[in-house]
C-alpha positions as CSV (number, residue, x, y, z in Angstrom):
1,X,7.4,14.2,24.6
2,X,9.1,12.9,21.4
3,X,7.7,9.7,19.3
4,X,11.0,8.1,20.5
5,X,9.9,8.6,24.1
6,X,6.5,7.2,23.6
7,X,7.9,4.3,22.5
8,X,10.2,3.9,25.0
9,X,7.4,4.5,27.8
10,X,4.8,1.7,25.6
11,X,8.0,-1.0,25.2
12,X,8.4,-0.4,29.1
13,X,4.7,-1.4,29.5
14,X,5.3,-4.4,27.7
15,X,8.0,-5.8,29.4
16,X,6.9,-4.8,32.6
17,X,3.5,-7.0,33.1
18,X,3.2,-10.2,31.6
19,X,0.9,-9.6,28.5
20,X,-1.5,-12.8,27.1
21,X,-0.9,-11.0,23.8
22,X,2.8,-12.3,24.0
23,X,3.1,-14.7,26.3
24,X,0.1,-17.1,26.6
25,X,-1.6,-18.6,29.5
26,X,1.2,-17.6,31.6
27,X,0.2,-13.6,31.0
28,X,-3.5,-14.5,32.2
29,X,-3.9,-13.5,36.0
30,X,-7.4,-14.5,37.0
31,X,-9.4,-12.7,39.5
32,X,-9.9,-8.9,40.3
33,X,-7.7,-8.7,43.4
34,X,-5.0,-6.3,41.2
35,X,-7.7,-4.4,39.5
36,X,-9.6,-3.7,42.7
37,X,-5.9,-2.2,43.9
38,X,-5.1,-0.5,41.2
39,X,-8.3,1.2,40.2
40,X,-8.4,2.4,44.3
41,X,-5.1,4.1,43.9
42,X,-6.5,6.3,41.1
43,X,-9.6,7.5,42.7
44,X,-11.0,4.6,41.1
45,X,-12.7,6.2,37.8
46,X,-14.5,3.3,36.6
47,X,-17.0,4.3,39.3
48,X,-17.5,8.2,37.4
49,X,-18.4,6.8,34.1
50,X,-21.7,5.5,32.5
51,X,-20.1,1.9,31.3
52,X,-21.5,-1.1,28.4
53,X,-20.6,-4.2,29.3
54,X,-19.7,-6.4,25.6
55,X,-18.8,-10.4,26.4
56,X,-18.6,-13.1,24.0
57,X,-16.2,-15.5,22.1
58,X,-16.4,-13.8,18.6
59,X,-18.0,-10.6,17.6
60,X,-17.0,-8.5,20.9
61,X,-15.1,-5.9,18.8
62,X,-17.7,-6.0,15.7
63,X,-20.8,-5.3,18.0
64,X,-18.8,-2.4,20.3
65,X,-18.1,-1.0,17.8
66,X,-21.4,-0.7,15.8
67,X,-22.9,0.3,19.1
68,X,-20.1,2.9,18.9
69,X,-20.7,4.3,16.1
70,X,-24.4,4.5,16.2
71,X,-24.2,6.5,20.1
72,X,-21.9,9.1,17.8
73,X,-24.5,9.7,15.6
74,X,-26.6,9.9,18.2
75,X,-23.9,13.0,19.5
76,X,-23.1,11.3,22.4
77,X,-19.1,11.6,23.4
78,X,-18.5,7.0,23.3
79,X,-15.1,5.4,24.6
80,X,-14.3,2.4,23.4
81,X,-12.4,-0.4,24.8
82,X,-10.9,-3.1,22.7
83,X,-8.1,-5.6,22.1
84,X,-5.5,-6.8,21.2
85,X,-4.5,-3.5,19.0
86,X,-3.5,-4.6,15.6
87,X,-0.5,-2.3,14.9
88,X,-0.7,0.9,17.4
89,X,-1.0,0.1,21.2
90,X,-3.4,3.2,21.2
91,X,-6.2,1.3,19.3
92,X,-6.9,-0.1,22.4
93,X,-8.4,3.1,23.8
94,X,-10.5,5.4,21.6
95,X,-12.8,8.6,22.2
96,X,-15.1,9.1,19.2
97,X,-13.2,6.9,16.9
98,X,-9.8,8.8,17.8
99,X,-7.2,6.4,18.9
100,X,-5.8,7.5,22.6
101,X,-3.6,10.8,23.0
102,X,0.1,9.2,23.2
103,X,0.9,12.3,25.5
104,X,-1.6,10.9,28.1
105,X,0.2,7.2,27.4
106,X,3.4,8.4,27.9
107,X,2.2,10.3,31.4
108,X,0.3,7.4,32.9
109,X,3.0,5.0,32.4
110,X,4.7,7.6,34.2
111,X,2.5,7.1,36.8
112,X,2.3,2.9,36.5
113,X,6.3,3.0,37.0
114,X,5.2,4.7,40.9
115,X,2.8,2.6,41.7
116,X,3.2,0.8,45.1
117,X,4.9,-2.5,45.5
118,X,2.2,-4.9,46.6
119,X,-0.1,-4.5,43.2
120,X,1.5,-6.3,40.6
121,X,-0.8,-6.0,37.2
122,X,-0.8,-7.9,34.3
123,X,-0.5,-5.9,30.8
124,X,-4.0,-5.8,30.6
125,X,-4.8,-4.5,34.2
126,X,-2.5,-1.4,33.1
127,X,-3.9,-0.8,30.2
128,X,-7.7,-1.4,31.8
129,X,-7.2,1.3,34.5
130,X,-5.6,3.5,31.7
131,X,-8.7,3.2,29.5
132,X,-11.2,4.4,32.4
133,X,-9.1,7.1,33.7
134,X,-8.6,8.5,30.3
135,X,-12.8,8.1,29.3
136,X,-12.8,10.2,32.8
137,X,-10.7,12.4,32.1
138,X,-11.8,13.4,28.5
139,X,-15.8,13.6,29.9
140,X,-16.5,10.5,27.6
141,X,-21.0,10.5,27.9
142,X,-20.9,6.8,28.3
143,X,-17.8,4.2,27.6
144,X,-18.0,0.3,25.7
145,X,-16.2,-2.0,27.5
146,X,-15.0,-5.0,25.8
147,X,-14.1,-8.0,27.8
148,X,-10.7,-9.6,27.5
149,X,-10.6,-13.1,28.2
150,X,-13.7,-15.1,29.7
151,X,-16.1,-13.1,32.0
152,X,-16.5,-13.5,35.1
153,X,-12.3,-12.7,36.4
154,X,-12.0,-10.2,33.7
155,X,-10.2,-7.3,35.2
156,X,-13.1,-5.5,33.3
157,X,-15.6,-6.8,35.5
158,X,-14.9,-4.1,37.7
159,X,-17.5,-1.8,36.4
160,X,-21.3,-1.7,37.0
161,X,-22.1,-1.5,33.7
162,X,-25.9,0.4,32.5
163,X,-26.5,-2.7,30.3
164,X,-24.1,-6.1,29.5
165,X,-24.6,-8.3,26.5
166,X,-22.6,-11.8,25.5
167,X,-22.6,-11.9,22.1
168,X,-22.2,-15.6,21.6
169,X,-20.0,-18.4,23.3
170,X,-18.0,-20.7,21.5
171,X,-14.5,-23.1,22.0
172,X,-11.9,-21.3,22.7
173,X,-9.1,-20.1,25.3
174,X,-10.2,-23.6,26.7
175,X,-6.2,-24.5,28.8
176,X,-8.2,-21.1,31.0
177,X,-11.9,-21.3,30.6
178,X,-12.9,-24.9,30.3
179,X,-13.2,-28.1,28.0
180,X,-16.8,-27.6,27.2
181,X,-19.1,-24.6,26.0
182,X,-21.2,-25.2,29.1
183,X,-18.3,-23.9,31.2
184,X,-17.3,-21.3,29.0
185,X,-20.4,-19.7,29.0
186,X,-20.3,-20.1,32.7
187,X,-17.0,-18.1,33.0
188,X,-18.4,-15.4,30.1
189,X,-21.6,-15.3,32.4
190,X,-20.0,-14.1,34.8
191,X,-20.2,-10.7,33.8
192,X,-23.9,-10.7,34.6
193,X,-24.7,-7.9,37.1
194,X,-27.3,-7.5,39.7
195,X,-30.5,-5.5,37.8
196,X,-28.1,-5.3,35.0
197,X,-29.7,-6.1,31.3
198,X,-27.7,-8.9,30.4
199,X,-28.3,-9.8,26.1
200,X,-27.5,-13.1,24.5
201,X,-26.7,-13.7,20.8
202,X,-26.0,-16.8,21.0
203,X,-28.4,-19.5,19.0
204,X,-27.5,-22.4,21.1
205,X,-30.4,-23.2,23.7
206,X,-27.7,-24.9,25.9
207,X,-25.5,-21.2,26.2
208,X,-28.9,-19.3,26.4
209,X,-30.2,-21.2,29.4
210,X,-27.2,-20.9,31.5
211,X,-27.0,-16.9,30.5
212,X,-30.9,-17.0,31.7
213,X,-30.4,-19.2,34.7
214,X,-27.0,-16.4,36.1
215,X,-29.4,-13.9,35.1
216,X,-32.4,-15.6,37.3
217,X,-29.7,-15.6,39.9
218,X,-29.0,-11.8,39.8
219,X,-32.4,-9.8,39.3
220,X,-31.1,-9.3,36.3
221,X,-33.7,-8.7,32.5
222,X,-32.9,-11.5,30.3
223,X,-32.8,-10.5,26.2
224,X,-33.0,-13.3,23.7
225,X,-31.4,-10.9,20.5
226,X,-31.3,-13.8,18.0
227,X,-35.2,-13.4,17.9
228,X,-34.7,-10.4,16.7
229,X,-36.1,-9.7,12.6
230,X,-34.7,-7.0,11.1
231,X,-33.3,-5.9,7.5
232,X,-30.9,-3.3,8.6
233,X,-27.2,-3.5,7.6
234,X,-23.4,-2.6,8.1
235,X,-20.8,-1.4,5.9
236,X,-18.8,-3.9,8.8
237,X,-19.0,-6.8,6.1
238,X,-18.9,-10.5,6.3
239,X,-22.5,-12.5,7.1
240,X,-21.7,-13.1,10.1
241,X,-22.2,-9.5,11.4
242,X,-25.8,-10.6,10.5
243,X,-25.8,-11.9,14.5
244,X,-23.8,-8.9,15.4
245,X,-26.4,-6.6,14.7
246,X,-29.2,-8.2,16.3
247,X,-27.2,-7.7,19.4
248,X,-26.4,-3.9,19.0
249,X,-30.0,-3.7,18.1
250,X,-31.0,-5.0,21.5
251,X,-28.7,-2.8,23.1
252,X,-30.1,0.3,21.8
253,X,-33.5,-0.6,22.9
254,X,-32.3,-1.1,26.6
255,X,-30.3,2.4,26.2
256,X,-33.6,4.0,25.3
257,X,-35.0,2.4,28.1
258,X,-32.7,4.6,29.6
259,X,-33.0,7.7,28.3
260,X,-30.7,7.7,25.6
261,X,-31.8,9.6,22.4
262,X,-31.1,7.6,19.6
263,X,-33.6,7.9,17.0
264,X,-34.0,5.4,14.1
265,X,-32.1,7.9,11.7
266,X,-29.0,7.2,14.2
267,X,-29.0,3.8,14.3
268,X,-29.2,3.4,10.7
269,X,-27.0,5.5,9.7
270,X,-24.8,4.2,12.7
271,X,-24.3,0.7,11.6
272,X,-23.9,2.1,8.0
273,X,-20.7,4.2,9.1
274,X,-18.6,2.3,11.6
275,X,-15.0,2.5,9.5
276,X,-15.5,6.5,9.4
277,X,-16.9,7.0,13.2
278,X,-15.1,4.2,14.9
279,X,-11.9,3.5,12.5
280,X,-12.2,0.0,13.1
281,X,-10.3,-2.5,11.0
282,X,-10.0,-6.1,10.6
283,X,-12.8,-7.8,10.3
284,X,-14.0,-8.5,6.6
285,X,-11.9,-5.5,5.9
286,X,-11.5,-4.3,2.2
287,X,-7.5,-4.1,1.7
288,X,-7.9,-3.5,-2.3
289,X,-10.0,-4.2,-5.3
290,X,-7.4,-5.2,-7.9
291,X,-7.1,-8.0,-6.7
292,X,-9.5,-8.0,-4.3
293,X,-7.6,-8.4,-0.8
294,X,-9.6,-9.2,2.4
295,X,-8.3,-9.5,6.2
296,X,-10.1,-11.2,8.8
297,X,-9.3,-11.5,12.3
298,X,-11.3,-14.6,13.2
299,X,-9.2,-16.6,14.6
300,X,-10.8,-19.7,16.5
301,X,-12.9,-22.5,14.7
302,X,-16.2,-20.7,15.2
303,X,-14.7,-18.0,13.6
304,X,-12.6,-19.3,10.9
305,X,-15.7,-21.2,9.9
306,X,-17.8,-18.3,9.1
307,X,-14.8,-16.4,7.0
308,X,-14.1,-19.7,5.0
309,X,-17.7,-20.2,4.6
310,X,-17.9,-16.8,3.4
311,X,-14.8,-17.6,1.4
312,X,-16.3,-20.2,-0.5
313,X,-19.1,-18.4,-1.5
314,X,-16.8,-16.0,-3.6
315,X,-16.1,-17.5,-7.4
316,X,-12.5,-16.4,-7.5
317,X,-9.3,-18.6,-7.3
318,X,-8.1,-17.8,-3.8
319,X,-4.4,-17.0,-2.5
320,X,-5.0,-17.9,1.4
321,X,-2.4,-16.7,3.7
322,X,-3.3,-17.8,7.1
323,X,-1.1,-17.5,10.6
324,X,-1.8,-19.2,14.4
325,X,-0.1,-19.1,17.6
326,X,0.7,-21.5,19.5
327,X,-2.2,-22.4,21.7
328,X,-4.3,-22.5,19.2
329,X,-6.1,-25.8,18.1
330,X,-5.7,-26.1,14.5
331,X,-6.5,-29.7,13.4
332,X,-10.4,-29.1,13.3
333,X,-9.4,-25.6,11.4
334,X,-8.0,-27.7,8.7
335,X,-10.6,-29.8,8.1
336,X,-12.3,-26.2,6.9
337,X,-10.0,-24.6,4.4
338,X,-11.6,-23.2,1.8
339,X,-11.3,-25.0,-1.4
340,X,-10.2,-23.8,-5.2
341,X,-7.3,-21.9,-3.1
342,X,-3.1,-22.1,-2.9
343,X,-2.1,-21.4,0.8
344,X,0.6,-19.6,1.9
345,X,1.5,-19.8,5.5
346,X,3.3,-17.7,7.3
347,X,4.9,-17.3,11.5
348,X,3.1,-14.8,13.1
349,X,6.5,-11.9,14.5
350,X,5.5,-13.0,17.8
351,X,7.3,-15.2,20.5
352,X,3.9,-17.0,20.3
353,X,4.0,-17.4,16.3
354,X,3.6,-21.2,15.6
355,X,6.3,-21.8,12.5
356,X,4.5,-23.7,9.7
357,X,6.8,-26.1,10.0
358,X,5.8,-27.1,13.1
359,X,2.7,-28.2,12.0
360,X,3.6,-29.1,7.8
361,X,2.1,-33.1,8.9
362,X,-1.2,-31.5,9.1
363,X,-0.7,-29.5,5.6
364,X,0.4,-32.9,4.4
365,X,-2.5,-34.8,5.1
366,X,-5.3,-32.4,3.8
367,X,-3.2,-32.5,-0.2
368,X,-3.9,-28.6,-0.5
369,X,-1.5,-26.8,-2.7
370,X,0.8,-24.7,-0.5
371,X,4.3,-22.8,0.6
372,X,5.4,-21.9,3.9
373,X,7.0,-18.5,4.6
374,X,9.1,-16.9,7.6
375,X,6.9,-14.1,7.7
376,X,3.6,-12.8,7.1
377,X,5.0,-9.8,4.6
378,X,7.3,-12.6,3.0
379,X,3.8,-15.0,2.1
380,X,1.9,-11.5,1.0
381,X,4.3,-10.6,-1.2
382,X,4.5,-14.0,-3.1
383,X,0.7,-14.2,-3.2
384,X,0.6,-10.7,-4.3
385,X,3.3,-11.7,-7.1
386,X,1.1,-15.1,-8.4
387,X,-2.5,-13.5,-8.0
388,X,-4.1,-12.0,-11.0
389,X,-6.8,-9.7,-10.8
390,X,-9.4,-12.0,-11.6
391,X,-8.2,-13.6,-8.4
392,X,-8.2,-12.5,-5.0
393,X,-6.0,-12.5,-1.6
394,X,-7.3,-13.2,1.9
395,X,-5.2,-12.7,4.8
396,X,-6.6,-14.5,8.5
397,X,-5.9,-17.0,10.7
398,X,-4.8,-14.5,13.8
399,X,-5.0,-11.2,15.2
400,X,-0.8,-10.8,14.7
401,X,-1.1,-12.3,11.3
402,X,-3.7,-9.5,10.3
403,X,-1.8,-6.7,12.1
404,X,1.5,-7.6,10.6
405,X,0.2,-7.1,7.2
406,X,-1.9,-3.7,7.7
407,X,1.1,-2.5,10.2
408,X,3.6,-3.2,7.0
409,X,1.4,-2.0,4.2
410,X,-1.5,-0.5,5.0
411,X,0.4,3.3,4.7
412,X,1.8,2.0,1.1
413,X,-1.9,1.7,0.1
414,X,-3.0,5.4,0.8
């Protein structure tokens, strides 16, 4: 198999099944109807591996993988699950912090192009069933699962997972999930398994109550992690993986319950070495010093408001580049720009990139200092050009905004 084949097979994949990644709403197909179908017609593997369970709106990728990265020093053999991938559609599915053998891409699709012609997946039902065959066939000790989009018709609820956790719940996705946060973490709930430790992060007493009434409902040990008191930390930066913790801490103590040897050692030096064991990038990551470039990928209020709260605690000018799509609500995100900034903002390369134009009435009214660009490299490199070292560069707003940048100069930096 040559590189040019891989991506042939991958580009396939992507126009094949609708993917939310591109496409939106119309990408999402709720219920488990395809999964069920697909995951039957290869020996259904899901059912041969140890599984985690991670829900939530934000921290889902932060917390799988500091949970990650603490089972590998623990020597235990962890898959991961995440999304979206922020430049290489292997990202997605990881053994041990190594990104998924493209050779065992490029032969499942092989497989996915046979498949009969009553199952009709979405992108993310492929790549789902691709992620549990490929834990089962590398003998993967237990695997993370990350949900995709809400809970409870997640193609990943599948699995009976060992132990679940909902990291928080907050406004987001709400044209699929709901209006309020009380159906949100309805939907997100729904991920709670019969005698299944379920584990809430989430501060809010309306969230937890729901989480503990579905757990009620299911047999299932309800875990408060927010009461939680602890001093450890991560080399995953940004204050918010403060909550993050708490939540992996939890889960370790339910995986000892189990049986799993993790000692203190582990889970200290776990959290402490989640870029080296996991290779996990994005959030609060460390671009460069001089200046001082950061990339987030929060991308929803909740999110954004942590970040520019971070932001604003740092006494440096700031060069903002910042990127949506287009079903994102952005009006309330404006109200919380960071101040003692220029903005530069950029189209996300995607057919769901919002042009700044689109939205330049918004810019108007909040009288920040700012440009709009074409693309994401195109706003970098004019922010790059008017920041001095004393300064310093964020780039955020969206997952594609964020991958754009690191896919176009994150091999310049090394």
């Amino acid at each position: 198999m040559t590189n040019e084949q891989y991506q042939e097979a991958v580009d396939w994949l992507f126009v094949q099944a609708p993917n939310y990644q591109i496409d939106g709403q119309k990408a999402y197909k709720p219920g488990l109807n395809n999964i069920i179908k697909l995951c039957e017609f290869f020996g259904n593997p899901q059912e041969k591996i140890k599984c985690i369970h991670i829900g939530g709106t934000n921290g889902k990728g932060s917390t799988s993988n500091m949970l990650a990265s603490v089972l590998q020093e623990s020597g235990y053999k962890v898959g991961l699950y995440n999304s979206p991938h922020l430049i290489d559609f292997t990202e997605r599915i990881k053994v041990n912090g190594e990104n998924c053998d493209k050779e065992f891409v490029y032969s499942f699709i092989q497989k996915l192009k046979n498949l009969p012609k009553n199952i009709l997946p979405s992108f993310f039902e492929f790549t789902t069933i691709m992620a549990f065959e490929y834990f089962f066939q590398q003998n993967a000790d237990v695997a993370i699962i990350e949900v995709g989009l809400g809970g409870r018709l997640d193609s990943t609820n599948i699995i009976n997972p060992l132990v679940s956790a909902i990291t928080n719940v907050q406004l987001d996705h709400q044209n699929i999930l709901g209006n309020t946060i009380e159906e949100i973490t309805k939907e997100k709930a729904g991920i709670i398994k019969n005698n299944t430790p379920i584990i809430s992060g989430d501060e809010n007493d309306s969230v937890k109550n729901i989480i503990k009434t579905e757990a009620v409902k299911e047999n299932a040990t309800f875990i408060d992690a927010t009461k939680i008191e602890t001093e450890l930390k991560s080399d995953l930066k940004g204050n918010y993986q403060e909550k993050n913790i708490k939540v992996v801490l939890a889960l370790v103590e339910e995986l000892r319950k189990l049986n799993f040897n993790i000692s203190d050692k582990n889970l200290e030096e776990g959290l402490l070495q989640v870029y080296k064991n996991t290779n996990f990038i994005g959030r609060w990551f460390e671009f460069s010093k001089n200046p001082l470039t950061i990339c987030d990928t929060g991308h929803n209020q909740a999110g954004l408001e942590y970040v520019f709260s971070q932001l604003n605690s740092i006494d440096k000018h700031k060069h903002i580049i910042l990127g949506f799509v287009n079903d994102k609500k952005i009006d309330d995100v404006m109200k919380l720009l960071p101040e003692n900034s220029h903005f530069y903002f950029a189209k996300p390369s995607i057919h769901r990139g919002r042009h700044p134009k689109d939205y330049e009435d918004l810019l108007i009214q909040t009288k920040i200092s700012y440009k709009i660009f074409d693309s994401v490299q195109e706003a970098y490199l004019s922010a790059k050009e008017h920041c001095t070292n004393q300064e310093m560069i964020f780039i955020g707003g969206s997952n594609f905004v964020v991958g754009e940048f690191l896919e176009k100069n994150l091999e310049i930096s090394k």
